[in-house]
N, C-alpha and C positions, 0 to 999 in steps of 0.2 A: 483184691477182694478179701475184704476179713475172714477169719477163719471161724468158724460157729462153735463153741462148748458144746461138750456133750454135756446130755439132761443130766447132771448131779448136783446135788448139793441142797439150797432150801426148795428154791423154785418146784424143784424134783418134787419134793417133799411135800408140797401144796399142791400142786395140779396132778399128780398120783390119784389119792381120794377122792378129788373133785371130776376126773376121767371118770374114773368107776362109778360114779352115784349118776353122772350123765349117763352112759351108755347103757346102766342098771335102767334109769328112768325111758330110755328110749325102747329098751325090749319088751319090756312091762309093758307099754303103752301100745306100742305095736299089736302084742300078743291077744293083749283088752280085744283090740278093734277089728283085728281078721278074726278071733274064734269067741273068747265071750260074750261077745255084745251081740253079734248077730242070732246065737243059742239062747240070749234071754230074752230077743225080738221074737224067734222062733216059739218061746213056749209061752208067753205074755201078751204077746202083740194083739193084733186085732186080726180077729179068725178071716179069711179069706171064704168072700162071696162063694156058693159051689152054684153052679146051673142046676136049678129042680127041674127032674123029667114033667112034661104035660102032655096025657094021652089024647 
């Protein structure tokens, strides 16, 4: 079985910055979709029906 390099040299030096802007893009996007978006459905959305009392 070959022996595998460790990550140095260019390769290193390319997939570094491109990790980070992926895992940046994945948190970001994440963060959007469990807390902003439902806060701006929340304050924008469409009012929800209430039951009028009838005496």
């Amino acid at each position: 079985m070959p022996e595998v390099p460790p990550n140095s040299g260019f390769e290193a030096e390319v997939q570094r910055p491109l990790a980070t802007v992926v895992i940046g893009g994945v948190v970001s996007s994440t963060v959007l979709t469990l807390l902003v978006l439902p806060v701006l459905y929340t304050l924008f959305g469409a009012p929800i029906p209430r039951p009028t009392e009838s005496s």
